[in-house]
N, CA, C and O atoms as a Tripos MOL2 file, in Angstrom:
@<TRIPOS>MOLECULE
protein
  312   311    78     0     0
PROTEIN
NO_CHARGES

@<TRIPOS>ATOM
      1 N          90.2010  116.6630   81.5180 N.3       1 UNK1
      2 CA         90.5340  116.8440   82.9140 C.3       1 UNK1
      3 C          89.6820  115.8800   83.7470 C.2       1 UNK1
      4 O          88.4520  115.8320   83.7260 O.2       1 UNK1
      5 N          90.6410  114.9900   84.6080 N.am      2 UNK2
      6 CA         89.4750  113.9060   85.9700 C.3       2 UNK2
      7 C          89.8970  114.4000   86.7330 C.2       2 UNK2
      8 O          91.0400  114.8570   86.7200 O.2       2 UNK2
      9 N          88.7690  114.4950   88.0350 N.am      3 UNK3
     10 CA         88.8660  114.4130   89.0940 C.3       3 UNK3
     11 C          88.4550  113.9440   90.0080 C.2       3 UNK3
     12 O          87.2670  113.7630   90.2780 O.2       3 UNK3
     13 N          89.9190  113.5200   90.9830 N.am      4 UNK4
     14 CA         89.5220  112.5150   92.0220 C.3       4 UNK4
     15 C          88.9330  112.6970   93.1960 C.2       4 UNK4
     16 O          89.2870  113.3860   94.1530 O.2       4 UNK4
     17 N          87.5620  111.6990   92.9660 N.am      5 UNK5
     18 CA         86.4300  112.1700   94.1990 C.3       5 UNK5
     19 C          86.7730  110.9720   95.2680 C.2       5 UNK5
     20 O          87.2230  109.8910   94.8880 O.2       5 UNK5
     21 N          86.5690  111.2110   96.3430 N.am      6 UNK6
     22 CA         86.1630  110.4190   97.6500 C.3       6 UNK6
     23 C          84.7030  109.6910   97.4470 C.2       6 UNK6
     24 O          83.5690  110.1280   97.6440 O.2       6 UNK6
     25 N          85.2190  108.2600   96.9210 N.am      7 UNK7
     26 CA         83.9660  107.6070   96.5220 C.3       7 UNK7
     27 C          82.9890  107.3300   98.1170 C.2       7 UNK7
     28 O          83.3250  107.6650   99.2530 O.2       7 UNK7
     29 N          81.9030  106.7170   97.7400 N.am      8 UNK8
     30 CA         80.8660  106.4200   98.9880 C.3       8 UNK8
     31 C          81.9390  105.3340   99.6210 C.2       8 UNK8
     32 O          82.3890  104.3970   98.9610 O.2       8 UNK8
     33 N          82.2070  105.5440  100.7050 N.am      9 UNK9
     34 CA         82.3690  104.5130  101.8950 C.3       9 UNK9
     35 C          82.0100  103.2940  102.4550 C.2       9 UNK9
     36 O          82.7490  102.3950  102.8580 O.2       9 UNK9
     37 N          80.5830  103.3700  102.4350 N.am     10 UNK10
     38 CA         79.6760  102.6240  103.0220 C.3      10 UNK10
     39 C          79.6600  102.7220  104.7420 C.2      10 UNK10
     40 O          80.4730  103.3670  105.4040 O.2      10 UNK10
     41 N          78.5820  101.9580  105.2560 N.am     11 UNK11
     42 CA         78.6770  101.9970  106.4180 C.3      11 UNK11
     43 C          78.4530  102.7890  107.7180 C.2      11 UNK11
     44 O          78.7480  102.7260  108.9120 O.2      11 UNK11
     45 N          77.6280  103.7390  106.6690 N.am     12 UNK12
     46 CA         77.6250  104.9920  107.5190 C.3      12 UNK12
     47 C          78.9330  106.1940  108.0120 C.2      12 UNK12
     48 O          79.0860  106.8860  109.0190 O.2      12 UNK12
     49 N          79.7350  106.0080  106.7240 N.am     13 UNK13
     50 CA         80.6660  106.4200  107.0060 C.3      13 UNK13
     51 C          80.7050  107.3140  105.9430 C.2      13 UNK13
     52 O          80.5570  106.9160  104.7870 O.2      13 UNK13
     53 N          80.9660  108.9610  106.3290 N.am     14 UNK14
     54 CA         80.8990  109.8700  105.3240 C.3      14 UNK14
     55 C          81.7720  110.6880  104.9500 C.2      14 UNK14
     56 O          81.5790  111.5470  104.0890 O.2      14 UNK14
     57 N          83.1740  110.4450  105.7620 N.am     15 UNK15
     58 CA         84.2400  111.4760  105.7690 C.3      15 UNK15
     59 C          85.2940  110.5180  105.6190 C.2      15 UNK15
     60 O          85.0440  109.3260  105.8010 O.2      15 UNK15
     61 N          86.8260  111.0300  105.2050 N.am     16 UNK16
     62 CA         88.1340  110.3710  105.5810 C.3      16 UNK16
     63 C          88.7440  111.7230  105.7050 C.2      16 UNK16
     64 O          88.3270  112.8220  105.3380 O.2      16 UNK16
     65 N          90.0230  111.3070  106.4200 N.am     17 UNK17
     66 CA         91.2220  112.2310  106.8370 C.3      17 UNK17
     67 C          92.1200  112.2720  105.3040 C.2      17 UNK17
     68 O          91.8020  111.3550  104.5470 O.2      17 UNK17
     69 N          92.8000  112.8780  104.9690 N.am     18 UNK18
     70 CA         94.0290  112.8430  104.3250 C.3      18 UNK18
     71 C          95.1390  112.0430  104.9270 C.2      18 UNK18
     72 O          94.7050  111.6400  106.0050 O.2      18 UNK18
     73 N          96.1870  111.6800  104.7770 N.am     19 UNK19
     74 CA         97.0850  110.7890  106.0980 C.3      19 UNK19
     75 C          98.3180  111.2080  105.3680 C.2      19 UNK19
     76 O          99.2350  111.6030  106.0880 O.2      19 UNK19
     77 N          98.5060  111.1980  104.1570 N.am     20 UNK20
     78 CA         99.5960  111.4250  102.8640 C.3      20 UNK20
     79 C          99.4290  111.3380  101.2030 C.2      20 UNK20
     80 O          98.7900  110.4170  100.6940 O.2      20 UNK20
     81 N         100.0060  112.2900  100.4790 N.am     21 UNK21
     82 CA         99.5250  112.3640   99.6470 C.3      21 UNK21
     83 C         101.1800  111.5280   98.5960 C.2      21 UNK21
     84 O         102.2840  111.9470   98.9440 O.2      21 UNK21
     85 N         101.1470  110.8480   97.8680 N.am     22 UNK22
     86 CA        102.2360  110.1210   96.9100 C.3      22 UNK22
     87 C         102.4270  111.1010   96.2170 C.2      22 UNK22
     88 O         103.6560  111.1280   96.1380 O.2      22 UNK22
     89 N         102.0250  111.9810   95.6230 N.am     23 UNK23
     90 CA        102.5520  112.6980   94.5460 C.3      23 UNK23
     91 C         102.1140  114.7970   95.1130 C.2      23 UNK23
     92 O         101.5080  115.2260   96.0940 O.2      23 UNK23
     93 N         102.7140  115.4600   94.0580 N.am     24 UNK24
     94 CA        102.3630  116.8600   94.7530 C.3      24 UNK24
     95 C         102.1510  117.4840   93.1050 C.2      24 UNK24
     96 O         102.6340  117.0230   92.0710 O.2      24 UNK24
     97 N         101.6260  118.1910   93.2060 N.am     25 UNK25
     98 CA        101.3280  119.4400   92.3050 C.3      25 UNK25
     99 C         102.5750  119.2320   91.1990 C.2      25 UNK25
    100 O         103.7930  119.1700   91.3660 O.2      25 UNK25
    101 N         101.6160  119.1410   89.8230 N.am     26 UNK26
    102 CA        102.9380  119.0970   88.5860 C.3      26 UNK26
    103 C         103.6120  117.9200   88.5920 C.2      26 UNK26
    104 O         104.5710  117.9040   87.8210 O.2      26 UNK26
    105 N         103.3770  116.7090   89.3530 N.am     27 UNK27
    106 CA        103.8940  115.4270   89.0730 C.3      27 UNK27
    107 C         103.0520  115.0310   88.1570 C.2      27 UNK27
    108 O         101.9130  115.4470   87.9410 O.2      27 UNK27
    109 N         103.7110  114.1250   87.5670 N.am     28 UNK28
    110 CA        103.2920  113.0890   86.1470 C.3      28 UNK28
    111 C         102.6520  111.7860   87.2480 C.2      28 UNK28
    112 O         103.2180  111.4640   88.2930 O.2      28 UNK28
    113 N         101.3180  111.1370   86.7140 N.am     29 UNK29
    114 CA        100.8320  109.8280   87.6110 C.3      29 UNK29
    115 C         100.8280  108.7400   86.2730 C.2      29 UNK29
    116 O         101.2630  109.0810   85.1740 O.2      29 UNK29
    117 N         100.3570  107.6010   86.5070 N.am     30 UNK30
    118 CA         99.9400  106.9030   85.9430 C.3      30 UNK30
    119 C          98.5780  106.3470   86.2090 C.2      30 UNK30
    120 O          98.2580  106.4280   87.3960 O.2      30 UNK30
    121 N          97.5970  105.7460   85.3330 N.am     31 UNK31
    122 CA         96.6440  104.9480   85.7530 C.3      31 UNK31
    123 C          97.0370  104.2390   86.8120 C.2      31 UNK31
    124 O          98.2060  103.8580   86.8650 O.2      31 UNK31
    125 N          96.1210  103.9380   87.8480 N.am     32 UNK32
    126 CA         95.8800  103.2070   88.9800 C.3      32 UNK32
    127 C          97.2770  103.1340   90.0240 C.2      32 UNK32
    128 O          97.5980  102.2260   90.7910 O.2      32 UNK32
    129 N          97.9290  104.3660   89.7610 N.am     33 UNK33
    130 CA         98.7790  105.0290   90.4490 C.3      33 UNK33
    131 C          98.2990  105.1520   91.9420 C.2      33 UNK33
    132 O          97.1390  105.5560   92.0190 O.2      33 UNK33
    133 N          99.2010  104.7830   93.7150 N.am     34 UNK34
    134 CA         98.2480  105.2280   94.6580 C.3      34 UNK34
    135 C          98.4850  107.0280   94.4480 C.2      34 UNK34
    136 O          99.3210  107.6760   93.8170 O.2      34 UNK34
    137 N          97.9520  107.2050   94.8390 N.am     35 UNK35
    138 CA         98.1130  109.0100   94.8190 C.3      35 UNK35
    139 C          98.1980  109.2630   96.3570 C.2      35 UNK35
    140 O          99.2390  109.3970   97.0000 O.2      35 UNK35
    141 N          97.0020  109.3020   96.8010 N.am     36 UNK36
    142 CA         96.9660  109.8060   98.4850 C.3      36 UNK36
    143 C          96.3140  108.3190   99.1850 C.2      36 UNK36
    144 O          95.6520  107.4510   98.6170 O.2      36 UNK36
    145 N          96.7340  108.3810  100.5160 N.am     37 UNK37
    146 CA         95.8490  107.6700  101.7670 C.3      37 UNK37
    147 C          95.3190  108.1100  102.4970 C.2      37 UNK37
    148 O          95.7930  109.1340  102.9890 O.2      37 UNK37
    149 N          94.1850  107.6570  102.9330 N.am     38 UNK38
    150 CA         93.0000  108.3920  103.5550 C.3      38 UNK38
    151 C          92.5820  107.2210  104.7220 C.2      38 UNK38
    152 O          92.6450  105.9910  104.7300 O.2      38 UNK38
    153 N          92.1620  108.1550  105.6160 N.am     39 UNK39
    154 CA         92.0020  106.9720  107.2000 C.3      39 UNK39
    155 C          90.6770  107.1930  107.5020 C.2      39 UNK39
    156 O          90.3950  108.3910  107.4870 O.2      39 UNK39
    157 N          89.8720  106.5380  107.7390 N.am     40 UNK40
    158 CA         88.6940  106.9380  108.3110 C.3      40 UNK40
    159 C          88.5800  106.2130  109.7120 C.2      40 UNK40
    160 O          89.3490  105.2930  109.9880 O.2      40 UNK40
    161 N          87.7230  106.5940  110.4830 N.am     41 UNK41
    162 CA         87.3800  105.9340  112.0680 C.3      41 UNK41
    163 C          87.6030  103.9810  112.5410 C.2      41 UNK41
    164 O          87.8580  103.3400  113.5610 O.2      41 UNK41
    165 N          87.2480  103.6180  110.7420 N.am     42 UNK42
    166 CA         87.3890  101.9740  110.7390 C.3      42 UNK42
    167 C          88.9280  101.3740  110.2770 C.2      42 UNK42
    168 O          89.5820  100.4270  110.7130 O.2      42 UNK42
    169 N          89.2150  102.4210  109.1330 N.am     43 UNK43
    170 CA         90.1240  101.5720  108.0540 C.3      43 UNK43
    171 C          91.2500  102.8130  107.5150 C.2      43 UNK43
    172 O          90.9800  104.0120  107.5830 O.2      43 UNK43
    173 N          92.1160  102.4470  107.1550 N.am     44 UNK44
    174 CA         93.2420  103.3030  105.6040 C.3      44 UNK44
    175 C          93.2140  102.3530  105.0120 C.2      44 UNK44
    176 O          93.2260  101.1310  105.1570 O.2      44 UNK44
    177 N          93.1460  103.6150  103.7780 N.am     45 UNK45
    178 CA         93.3270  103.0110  102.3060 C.3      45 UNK45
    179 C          93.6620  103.9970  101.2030 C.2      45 UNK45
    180 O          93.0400  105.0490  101.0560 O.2      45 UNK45
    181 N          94.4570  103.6950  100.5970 N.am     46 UNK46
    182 CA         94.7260  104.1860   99.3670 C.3      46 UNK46
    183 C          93.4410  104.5360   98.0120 C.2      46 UNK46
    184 O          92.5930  103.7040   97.6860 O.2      46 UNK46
    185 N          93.5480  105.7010   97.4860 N.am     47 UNK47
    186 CA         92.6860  105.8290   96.2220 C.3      47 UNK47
    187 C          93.7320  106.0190   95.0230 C.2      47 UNK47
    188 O          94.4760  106.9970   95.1030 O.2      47 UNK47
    189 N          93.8370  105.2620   94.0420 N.am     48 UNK48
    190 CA         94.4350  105.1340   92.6410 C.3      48 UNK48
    191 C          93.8630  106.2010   91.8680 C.2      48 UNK48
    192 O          92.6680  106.4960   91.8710 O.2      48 UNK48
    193 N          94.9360  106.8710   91.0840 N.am     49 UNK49
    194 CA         94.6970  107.5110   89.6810 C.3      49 UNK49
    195 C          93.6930  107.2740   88.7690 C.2      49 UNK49
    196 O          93.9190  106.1130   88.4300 O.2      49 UNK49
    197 N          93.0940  107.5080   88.3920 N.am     50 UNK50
    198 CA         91.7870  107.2500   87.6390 C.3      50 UNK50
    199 C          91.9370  107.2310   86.0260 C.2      50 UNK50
    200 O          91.1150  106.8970   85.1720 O.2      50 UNK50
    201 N          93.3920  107.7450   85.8890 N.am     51 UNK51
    202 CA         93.8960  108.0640   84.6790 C.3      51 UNK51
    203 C          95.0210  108.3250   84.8640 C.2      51 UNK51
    204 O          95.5050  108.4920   85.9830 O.2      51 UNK51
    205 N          95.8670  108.4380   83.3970 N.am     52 UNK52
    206 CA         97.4190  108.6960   83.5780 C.3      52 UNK52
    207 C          97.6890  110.4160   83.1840 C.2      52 UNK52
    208 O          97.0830  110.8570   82.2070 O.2      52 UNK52
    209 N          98.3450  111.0790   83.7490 N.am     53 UNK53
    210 CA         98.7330  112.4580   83.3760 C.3      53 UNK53
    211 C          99.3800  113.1350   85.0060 C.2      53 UNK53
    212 O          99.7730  112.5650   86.0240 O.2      53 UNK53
    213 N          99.2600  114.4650   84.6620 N.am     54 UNK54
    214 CA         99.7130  115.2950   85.4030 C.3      54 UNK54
    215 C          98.7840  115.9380   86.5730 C.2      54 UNK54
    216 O          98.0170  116.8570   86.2860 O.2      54 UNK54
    217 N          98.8450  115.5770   87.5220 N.am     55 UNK55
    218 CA         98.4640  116.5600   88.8960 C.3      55 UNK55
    219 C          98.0380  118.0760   88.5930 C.2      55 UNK55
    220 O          99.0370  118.7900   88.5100 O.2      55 UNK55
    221 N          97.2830  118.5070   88.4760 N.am     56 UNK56
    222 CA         97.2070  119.8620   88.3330 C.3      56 UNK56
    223 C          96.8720  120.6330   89.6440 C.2      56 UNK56
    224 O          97.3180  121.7600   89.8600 O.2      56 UNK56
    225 N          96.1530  120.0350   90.4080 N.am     57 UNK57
    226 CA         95.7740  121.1570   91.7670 C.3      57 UNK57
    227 C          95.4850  120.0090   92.9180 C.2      57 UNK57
    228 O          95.0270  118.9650   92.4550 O.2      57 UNK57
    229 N          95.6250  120.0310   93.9320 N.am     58 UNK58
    230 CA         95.8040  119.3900   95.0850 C.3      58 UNK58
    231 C          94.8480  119.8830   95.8830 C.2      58 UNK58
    232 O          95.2440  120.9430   96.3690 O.2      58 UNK58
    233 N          93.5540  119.5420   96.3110 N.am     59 UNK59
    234 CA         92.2350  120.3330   96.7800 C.3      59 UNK59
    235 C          92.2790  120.4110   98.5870 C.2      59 UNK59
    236 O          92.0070  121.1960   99.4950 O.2      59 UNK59
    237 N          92.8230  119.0100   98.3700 N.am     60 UNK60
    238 CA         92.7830  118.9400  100.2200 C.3      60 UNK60
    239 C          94.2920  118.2430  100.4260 C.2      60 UNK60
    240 O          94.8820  117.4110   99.7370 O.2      60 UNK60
    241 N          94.6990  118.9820  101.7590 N.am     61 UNK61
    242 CA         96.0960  118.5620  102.2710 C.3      61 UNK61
    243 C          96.1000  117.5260  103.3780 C.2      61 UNK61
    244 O          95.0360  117.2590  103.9360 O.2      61 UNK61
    245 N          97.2420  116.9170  103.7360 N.am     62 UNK62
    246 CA         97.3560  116.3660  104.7240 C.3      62 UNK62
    247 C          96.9510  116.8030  105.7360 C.2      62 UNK62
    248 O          97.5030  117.8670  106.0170 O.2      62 UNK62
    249 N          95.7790  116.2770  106.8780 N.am     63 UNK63
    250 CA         95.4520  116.2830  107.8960 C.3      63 UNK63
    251 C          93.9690  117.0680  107.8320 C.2      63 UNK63
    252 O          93.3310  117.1710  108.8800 O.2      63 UNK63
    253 N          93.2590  117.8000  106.1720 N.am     64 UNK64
    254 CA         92.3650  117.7430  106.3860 C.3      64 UNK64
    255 C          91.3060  116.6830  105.9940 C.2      64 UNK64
    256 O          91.7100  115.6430  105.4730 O.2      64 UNK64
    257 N          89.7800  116.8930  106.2350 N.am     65 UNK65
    258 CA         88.9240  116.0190  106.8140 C.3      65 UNK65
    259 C          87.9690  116.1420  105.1610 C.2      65 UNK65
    260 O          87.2830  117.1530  105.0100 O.2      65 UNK65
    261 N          87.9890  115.4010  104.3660 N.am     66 UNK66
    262 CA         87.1110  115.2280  103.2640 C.3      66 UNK66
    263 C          85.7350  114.3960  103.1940 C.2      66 UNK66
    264 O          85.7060  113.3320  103.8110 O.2      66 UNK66
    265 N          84.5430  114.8250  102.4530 N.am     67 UNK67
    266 CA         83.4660  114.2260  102.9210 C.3      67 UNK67
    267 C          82.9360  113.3430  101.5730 C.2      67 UNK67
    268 O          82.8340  114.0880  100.5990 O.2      67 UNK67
    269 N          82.6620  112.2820  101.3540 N.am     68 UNK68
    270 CA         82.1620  111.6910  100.3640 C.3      68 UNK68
    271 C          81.6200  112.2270   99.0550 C.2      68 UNK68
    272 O          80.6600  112.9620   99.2910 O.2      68 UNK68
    273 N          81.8570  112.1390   97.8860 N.am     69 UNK69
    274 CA         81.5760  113.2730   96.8070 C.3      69 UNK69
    275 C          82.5000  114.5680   96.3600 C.2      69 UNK69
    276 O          82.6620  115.1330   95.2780 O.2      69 UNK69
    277 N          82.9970  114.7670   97.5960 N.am     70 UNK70
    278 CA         84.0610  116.1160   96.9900 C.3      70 UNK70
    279 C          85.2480  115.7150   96.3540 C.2      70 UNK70
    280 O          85.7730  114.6550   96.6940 O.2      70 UNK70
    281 N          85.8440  116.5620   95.2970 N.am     71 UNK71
    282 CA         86.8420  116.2100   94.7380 C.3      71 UNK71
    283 C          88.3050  116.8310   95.4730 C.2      71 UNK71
    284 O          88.3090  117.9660   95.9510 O.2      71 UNK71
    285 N          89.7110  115.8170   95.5030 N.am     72 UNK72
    286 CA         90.4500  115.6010   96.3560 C.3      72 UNK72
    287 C          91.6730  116.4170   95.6750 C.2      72 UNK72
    288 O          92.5210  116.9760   96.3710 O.2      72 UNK72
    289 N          91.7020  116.4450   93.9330 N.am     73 UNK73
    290 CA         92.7690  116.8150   93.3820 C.3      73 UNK73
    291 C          92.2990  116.6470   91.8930 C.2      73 UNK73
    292 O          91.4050  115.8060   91.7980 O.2      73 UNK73
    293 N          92.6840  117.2530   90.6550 N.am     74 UNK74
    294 CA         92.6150  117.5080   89.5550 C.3      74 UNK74
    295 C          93.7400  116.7930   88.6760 C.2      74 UNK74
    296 O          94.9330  116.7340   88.9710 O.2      74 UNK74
    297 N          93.2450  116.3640   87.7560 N.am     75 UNK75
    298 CA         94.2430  115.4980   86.8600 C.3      75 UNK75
    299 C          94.5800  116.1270   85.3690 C.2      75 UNK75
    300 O          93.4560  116.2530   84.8820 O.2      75 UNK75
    301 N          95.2080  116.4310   84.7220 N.am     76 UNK76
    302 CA         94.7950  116.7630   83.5390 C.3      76 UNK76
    303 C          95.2870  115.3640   82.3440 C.2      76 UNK76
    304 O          96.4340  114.9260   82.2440 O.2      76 UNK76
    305 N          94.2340  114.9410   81.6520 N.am     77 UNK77
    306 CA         94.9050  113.2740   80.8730 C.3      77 UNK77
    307 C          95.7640  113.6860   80.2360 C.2      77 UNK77
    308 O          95.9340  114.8010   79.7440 O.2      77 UNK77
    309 N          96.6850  112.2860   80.2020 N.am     78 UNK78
    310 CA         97.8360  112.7490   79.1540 C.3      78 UNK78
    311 C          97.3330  112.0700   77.8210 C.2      78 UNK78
    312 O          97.9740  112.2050   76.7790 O.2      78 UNK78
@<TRIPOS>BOND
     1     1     2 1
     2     2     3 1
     3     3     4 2
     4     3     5 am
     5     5     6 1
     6     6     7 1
     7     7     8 2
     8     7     9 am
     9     9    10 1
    10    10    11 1
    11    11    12 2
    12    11    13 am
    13    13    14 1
    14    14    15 1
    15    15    16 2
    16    15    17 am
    17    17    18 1
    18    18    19 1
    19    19    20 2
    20    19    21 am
    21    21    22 1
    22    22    23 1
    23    23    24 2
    24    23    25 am
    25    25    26 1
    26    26    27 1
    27    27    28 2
    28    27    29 am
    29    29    30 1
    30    30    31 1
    31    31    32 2
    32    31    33 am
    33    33    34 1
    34    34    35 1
    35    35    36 2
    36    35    37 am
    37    37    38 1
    38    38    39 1
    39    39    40 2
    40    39    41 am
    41    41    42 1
    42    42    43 1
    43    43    44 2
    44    43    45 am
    45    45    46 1
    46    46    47 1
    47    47    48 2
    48    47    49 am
    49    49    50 1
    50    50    51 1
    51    51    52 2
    52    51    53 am
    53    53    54 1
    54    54    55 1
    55    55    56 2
    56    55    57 am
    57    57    58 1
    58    58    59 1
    59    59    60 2
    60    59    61 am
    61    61    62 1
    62    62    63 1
    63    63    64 2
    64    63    65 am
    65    65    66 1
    66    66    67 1
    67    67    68 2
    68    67    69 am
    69    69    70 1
    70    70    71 1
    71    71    72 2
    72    71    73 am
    73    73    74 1
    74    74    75 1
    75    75    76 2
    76    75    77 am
    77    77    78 1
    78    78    79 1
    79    79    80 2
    80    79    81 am
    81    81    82 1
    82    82    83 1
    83    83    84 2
    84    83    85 am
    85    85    86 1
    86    86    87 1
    87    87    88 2
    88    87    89 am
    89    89    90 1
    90    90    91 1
    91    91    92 2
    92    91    93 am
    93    93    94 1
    94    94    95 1
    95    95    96 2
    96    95    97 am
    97    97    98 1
    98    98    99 1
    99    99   100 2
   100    99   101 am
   101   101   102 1
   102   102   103 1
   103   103   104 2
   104   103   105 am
   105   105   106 1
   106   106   107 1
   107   107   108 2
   108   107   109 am
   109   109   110 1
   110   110   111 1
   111   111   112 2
   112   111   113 am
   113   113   114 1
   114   114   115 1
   115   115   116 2
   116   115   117 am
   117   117   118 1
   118   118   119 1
   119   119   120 2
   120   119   121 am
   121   121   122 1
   122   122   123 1
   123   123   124 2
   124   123   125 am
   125   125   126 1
   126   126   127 1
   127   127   128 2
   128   127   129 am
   129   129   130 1
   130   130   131 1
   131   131   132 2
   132   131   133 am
   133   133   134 1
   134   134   135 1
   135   135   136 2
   136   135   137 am
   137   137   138 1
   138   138   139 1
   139   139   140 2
   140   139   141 am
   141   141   142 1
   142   142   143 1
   143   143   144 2
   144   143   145 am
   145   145   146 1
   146   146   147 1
   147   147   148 2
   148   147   149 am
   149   149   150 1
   150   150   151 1
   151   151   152 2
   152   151   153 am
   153   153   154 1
   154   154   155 1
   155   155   156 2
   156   155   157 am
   157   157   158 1
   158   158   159 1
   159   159   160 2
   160   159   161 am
   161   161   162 1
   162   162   163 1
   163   163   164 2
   164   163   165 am
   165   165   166 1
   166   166   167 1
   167   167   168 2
   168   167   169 am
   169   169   170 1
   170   170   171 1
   171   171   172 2
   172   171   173 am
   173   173   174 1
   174   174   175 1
   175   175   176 2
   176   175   177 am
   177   177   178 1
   178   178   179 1
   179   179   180 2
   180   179   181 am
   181   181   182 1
   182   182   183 1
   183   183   184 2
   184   183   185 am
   185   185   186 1
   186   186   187 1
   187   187   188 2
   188   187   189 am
   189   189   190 1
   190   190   191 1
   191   191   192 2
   192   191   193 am
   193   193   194 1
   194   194   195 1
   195   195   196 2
   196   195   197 am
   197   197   198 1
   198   198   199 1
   199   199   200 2
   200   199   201 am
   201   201   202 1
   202   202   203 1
   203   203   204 2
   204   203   205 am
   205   205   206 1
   206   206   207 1
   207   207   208 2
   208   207   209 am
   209   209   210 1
   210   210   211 1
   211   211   212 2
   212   211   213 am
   213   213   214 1
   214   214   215 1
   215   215   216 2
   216   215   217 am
   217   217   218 1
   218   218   219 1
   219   219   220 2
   220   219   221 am
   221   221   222 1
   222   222   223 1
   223   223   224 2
   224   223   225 am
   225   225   226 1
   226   226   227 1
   227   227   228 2
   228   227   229 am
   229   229   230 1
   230   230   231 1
   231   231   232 2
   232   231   233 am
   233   233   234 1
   234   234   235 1
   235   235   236 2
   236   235   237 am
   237   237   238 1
   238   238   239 1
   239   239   240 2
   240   239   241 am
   241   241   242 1
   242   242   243 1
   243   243   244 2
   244   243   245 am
   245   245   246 1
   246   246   247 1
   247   247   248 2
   248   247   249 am
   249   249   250 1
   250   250   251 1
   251   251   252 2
   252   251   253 am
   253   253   254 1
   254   254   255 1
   255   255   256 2
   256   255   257 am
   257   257   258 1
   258   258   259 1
   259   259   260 2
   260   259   261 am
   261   261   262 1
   262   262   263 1
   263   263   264 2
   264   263   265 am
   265   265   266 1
   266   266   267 1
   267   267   268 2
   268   267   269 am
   269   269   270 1
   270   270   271 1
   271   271   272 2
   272   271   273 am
   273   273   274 1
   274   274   275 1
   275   275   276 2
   276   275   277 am
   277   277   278 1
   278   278   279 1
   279   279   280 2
   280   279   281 am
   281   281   282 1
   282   282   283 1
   283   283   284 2
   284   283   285 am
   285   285   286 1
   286   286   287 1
   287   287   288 2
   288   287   289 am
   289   289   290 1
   290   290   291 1
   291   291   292 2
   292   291   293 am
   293   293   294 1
   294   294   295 1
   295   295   296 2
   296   295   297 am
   297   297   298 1
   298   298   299 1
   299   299   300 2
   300   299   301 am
   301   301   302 1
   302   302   303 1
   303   303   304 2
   304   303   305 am
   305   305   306 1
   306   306   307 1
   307   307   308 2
   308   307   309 am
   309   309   310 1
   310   310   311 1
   311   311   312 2
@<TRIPOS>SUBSTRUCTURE
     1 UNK1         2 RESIDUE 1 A UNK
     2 UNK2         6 RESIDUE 1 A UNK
     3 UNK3        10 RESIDUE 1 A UNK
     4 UNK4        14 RESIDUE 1 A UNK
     5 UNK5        18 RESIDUE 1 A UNK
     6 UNK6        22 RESIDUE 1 A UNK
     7 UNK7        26 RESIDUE 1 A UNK
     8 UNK8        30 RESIDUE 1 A UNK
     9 UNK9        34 RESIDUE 1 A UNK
    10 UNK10       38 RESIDUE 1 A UNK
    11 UNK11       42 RESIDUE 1 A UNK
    12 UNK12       46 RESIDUE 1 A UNK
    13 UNK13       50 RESIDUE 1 A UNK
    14 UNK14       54 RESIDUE 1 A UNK
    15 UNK15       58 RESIDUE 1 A UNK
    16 UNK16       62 RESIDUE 1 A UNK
    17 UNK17       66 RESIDUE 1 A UNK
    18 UNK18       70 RESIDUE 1 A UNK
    19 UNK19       74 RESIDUE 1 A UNK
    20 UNK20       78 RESIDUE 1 A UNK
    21 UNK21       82 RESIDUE 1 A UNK
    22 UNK22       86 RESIDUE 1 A UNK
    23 UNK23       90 RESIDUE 1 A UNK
    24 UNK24       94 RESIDUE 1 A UNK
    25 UNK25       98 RESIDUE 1 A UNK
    26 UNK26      102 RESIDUE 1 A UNK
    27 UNK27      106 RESIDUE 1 A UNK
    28 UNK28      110 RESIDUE 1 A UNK
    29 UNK29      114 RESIDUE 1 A UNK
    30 UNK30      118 RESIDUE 1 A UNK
    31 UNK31      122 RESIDUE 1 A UNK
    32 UNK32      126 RESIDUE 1 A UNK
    33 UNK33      130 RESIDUE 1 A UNK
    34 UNK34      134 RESIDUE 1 A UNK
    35 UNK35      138 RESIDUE 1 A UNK
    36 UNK36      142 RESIDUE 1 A UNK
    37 UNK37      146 RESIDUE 1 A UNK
    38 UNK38      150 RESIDUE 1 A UNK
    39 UNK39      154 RESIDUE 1 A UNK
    40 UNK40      158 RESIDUE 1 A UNK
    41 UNK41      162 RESIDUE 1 A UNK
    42 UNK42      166 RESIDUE 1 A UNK
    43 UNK43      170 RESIDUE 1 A UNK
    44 UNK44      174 RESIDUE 1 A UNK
    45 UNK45      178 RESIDUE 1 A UNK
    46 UNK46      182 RESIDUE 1 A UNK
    47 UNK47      186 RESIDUE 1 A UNK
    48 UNK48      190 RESIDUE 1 A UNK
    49 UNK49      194 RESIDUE 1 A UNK
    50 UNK50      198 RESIDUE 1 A UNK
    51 UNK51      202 RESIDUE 1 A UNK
    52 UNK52      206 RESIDUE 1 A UNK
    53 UNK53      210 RESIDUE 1 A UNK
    54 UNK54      214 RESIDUE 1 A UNK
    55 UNK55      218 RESIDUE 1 A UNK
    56 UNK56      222 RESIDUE 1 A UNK
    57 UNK57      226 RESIDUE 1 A UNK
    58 UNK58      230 RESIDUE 1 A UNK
    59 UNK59      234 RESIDUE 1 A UNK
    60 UNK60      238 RESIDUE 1 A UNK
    61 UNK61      242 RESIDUE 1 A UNK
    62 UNK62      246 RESIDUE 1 A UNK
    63 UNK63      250 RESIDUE 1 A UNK
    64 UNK64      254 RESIDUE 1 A UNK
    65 UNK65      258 RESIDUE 1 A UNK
    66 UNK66      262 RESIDUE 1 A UNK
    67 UNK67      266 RESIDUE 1 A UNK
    68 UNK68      270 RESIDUE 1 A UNK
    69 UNK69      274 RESIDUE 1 A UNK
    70 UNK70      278 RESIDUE 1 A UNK
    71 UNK71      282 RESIDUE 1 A UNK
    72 UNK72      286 RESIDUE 1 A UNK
    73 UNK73      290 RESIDUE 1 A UNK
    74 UNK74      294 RESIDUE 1 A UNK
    75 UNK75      298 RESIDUE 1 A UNK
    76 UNK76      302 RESIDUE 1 A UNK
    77 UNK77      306 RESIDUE 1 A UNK
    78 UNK78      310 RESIDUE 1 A UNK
């Protein structure tokens, strides 16, 4: 099982928004798949799959506010 964390930012920047997520609960991903986009005060950007498999749990939804280190959603490898 991976899970996808909200890497460091930089910049003094410690949070992103959710904006949209590419896939939902029980979808199949691939490696370096985008999954969700995330906006912060400077920039959006996409975070890639970290691995290929199935979505298992979806931690944070669209429009909430995630802080550097927490995990965003659960993968299980295929």
């Amino acid at each position: 099982m991976k899970k996808l964390i909200l890497p460091e930012l930089g910049e003094g920047i410690s949070k992103a928004t959710v904006s949209y997520w590419y896939f939902k609960d029980g979808d199949k991903v691939g490696q370096n798949d985008d999954l969700v986009e995330l906006a912060t005060d400077k920039a959006t950007f996409n975070l890639p799959s970290p691995c290929s498999g199935t979505i298992t749990e979806i931690l944070f939804h669209e429009g909430d506010t995630v802080n550097t280190g927490e995990v965003l959603a659960v993968i299980e490898e295929a």
